[in-house]
C-alpha positions as CSV (number, residue, x, y, z in Angstrom):
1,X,3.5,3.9,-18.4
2,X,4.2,1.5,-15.6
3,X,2.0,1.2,-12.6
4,X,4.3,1.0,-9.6
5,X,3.1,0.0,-5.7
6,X,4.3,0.9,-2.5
7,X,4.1,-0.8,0.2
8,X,4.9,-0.7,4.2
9,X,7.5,1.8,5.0
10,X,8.0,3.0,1.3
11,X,4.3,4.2,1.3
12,X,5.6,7.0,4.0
13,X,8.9,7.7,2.2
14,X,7.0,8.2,-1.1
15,X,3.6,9.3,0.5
16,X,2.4,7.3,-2.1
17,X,0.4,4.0,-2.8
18,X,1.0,3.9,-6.0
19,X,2.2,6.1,-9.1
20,X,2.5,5.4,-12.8
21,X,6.0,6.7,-14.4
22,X,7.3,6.6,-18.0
23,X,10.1,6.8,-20.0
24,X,12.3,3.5,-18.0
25,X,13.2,0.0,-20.1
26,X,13.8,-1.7,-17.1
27,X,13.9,-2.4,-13.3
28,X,17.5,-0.6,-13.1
29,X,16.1,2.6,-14.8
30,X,13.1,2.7,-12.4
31,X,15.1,2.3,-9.1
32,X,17.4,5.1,-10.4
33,X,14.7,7.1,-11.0
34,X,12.8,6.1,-8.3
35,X,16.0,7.2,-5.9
36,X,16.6,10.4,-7.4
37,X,13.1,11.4,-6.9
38,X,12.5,10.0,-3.0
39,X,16.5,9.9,-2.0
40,X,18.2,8.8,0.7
41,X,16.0,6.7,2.5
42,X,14.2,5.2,-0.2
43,X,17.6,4.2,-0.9
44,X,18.6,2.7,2.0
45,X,15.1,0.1,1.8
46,X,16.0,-0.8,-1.3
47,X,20.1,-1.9,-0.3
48,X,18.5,-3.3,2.7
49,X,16.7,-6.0,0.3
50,X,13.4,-4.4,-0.3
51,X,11.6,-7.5,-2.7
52,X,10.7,-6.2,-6.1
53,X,7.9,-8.0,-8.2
54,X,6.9,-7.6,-11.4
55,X,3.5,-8.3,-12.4
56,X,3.2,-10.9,-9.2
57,X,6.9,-12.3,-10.4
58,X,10.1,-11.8,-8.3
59,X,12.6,-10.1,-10.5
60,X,15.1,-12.5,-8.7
61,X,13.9,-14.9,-10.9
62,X,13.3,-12.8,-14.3
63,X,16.4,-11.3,-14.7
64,X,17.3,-9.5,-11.9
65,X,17.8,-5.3,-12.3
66,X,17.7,-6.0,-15.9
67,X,14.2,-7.2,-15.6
68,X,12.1,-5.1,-18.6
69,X,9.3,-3.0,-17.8
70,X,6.6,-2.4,-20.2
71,X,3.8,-0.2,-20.1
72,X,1.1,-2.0,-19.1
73,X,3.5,-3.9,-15.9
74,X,2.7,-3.6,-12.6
75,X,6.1,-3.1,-10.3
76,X,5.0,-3.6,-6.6
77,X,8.2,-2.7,-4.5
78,X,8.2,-4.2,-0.5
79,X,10.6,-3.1,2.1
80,X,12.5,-5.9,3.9
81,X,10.2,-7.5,6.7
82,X,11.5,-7.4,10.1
83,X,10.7,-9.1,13.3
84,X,11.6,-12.1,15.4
C-alpha cells in the first residue's frame, strides 16, 4: 500500500493529509483512482499541472504517468503554485 500526501489546496479537496491506497501499478492508476474518488476539482489541479513526486523524485523525470508505484512509495501530489 502506497502512502500518498496532500498538499495546499488538495489537502481541502481531499480533507486529507495523507492516505495509503492499494491495488494501483502506477501513477496513471492512482490519479484515476484518485479522481474518481475526489472528482471534479481534484481534477482540474491535477490538468492545471499539479507536481507529482515519488519518493522525493519528479515523475517527470521517471517515467512520466507510467511511473510504478510500489508499496512501500511515498506519492506526494502539489497543486500548481501561483502568485506574481
Amino acid at each position: 500500500m502506497a502512502l500518498v500526501k496532500y498538499f495546499a489546496t488538495l489537502r481541502e479537496i481531499t480533507g486529507k493529509r495523507e492516505e495509503t491506497v492499494r491495488g494501483v501499478k502506477n501513477i496513471k492508476e492512482l490519479m484515476q483512482l484518485l479522481i474518481n474518488r475526489y472528482g471534479d476539482k481534484f481534477a482540474k489541479e491535477l490538468r492545471d499541472r499539479a507536481m507529482i513526486l515519488v519518493n522525493g523524485k519528479n515523475i517527470l523525470h521517471i517515467r512520466d504517468m507510467d511511473t510504478e508505484i510500489e508499496e512501500e512509495d511515498v506519492v506526494s501530489i502539489f497543486p500548481p503554485a501561483g502568485g506574481g
